[in-house]
C-alpha positions in Angstrom: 6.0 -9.3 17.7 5.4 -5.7 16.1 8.9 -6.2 14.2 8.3 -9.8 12.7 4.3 -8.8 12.0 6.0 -5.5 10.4 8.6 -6.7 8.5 5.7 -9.5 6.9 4.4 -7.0 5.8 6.7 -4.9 4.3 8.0 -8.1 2.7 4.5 -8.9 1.2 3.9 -5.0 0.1 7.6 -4.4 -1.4 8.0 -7.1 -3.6 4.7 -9.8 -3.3 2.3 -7.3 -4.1 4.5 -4.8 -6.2 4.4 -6.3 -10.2 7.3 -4.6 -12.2 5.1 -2.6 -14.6 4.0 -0.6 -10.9 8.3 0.0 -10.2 8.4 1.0 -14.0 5.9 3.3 -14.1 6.4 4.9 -10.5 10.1 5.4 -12.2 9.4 7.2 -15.1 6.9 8.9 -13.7 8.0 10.0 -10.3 5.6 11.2 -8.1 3.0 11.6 -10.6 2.5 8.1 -10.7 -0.7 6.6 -9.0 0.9 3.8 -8.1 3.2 5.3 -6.0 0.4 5.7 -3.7 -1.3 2.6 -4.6 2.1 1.1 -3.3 1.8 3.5 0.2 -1.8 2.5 0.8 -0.8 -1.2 0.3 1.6 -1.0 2.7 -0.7 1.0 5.5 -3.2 -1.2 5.0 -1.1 -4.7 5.3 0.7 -3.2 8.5 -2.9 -2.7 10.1 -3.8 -6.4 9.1 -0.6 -7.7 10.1 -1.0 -6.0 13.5 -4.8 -6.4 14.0 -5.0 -4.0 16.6 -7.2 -0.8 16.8 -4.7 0.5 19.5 -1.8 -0.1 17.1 -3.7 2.5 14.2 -0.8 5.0 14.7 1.6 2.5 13.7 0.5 1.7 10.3 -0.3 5.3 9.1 3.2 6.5 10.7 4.7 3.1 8.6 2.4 4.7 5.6 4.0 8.4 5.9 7.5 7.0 6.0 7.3 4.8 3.2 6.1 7.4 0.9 8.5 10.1 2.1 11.6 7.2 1.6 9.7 6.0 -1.8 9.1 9.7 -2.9 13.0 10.6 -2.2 14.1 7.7 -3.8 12.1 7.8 -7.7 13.2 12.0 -7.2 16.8 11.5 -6.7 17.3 8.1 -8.2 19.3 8.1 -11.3 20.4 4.8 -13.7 23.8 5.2 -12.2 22.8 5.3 -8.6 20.0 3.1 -9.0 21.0 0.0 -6.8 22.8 2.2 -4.5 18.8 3.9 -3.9 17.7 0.2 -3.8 19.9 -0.6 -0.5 19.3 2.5 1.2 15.6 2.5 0.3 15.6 -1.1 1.9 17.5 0.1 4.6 15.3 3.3 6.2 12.1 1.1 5.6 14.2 -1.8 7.8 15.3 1.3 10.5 11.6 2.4 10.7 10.3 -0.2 11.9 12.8 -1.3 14.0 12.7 2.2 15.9 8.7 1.3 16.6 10.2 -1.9 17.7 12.7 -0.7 20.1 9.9 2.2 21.2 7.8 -0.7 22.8 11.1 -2.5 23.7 10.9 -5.6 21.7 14.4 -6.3 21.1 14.9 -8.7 24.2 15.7 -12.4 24.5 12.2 -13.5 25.1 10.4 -11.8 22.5 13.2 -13.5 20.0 12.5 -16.5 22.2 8.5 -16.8 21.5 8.5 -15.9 17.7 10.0 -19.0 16.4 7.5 -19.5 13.9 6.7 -15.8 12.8 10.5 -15.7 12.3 10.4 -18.9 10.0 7.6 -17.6 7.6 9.7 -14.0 7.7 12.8 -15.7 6.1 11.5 -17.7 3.8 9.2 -15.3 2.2 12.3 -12.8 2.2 13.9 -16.0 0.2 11.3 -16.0 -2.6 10.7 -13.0 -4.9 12.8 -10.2 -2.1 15.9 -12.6 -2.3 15.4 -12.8 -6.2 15.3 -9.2 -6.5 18.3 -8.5 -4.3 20.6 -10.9 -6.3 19.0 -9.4 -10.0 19.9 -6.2 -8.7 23.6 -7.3 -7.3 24.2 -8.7 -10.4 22.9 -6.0 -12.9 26.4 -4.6 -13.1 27.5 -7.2 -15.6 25.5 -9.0 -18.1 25.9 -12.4 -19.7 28.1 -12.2 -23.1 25.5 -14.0 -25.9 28.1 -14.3 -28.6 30.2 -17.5 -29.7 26.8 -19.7 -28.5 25.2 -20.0 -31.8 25.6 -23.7 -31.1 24.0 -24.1 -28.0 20.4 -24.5 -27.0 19.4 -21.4 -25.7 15.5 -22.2 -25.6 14.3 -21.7 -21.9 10.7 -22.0 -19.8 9.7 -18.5 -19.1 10.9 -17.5 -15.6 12.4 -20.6 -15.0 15.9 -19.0 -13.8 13.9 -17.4 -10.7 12.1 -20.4 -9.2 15.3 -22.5 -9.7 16.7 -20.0 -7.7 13.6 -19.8 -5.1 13.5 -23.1 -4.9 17.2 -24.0 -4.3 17.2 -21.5 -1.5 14.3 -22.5 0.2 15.5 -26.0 0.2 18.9 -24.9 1.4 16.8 -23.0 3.8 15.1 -26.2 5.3 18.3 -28.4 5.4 19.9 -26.0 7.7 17.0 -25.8 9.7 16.5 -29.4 10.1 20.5 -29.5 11.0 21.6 -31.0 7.5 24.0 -29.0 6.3 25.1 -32.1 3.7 22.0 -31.6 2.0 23.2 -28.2 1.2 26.6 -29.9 -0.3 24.4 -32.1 -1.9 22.4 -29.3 -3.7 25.6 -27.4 -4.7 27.0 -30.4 -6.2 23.9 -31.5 -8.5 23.6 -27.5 -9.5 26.9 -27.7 -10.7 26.3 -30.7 -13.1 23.5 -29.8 -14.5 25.2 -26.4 -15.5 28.7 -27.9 -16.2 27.4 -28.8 -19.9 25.7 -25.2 -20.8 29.2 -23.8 -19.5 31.6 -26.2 -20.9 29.8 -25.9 -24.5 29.6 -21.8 -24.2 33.2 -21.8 -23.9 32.7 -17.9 -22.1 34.6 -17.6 -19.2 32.9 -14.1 -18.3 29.3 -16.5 -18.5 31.0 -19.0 -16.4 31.7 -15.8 -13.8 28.6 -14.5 -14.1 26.8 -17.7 -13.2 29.2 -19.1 -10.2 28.5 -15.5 -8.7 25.0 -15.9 -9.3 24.8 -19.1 -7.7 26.7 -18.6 -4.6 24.9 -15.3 -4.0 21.6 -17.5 -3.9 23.1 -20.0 -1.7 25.1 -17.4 0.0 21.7 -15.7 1.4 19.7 -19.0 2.0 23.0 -20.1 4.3 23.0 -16.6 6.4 19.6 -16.5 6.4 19.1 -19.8 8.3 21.9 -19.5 10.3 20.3 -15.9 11.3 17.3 -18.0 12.3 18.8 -20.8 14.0 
């Protein structure tokens, strides 16, 4: 339970709670940034919460001290180039953190997996709302949409509207495979596609085309592993 009660909270501290003027000021700033430990005493204090146990103290300061030793070597060696590279392995030593205090009460066994169901279904879908969004913006930054030769097209939009398309779609693609109805998730590629066949036909960019098939199998691609991780 100490893994799934962790990794909540590391969920909720990394990306619910972290706005993007806190990640752009802790970047240009380094470690002169007070919300670099803002962000550490966020995450101490939702590990404690999460585990609700006096006994368990250790474990959020010790979850505290890593995260701002991974975070402080990450804004000091982190450079535009290497940036989603740091990303990864910054995701990755948080992930290997917890999971050692996991495996140092022995928690990786059949029946803690068995008696977590739930904690395990609220894990993955939060990681499939903003933490999912974040993973594919990032995946993606490497190439950027070509705006010329669209002059004619409608390129008005609601505000954020790309990222709770996206949120949504996955956490329906989520539930269908949970609920064992995997057409459903045919069903949700196919009506994505129409509605975007127009905006792609009309653009007439075959590197915009690219950009969004990637995009949108990336989104289904992690609701699909993600439920089938679950299940």
């Amino acid at each position: 339970m100490i893994f799934t009660k962790l990794i909540l909270a590391h969920l909720f501290g990394d990306f619910i709670l972290q706005p993007n003027s806190w990640v752009a000021e802790k970047e240009s700033k380094k470690l002169k940034s007070k919300y670099l430990y803002l962000h550490v005493l966020i995450h101490t204090v939702l590990s404690f919460i999460f585990l609700w146990d006096l006994q368990l103290w250790w474990v959020a300061v010790l979850v505290g001290v890593s995260h701002f030793i991974i975070d402080a070597a990450k804004l000091s060696f982190q450079t535009v180039k290497n940036k989603k590279n740091w990303f990864f392995f910054d995701q990755a030593l948080h992930i290997l953190v917890i999971a050692g205090v996991s495996f140092y009460f022995n928690e990786f066994s059949f029946e803690f997996l068995k008696d977590q169901e739930i904690l395990k279904i609220v894990m993955a879908a939060l990681f499939l709302t903003t933490p999912a969004s974040i993973f594919i913006k990032i995946l993606l930054s490497s190439w950027t949409p070509v705006p010329e030769t669209t002059n004619n097209i409608q390129t008005e939009s609601l505000s954020s509207a790309g990222k709770y398309i996206g949120i949504l779609e996955r956490l329906l693609v989520f539930t269908f495979i949970l609920v064992n109805h995997w057409e459903g998730v045919g069903f949700m590629v196919a009506a994505k596609s129409v509605f975007r066949f127009s905006d792609l036909a009309q653009a007439k960019q075959r590197k915009l085309t690219e950009y969004v098939l990637i995009g949108t199998l990336l989104s289904f691609g992690l609701a699909v592993l993600t439920g089938i991780l679950i299940k």
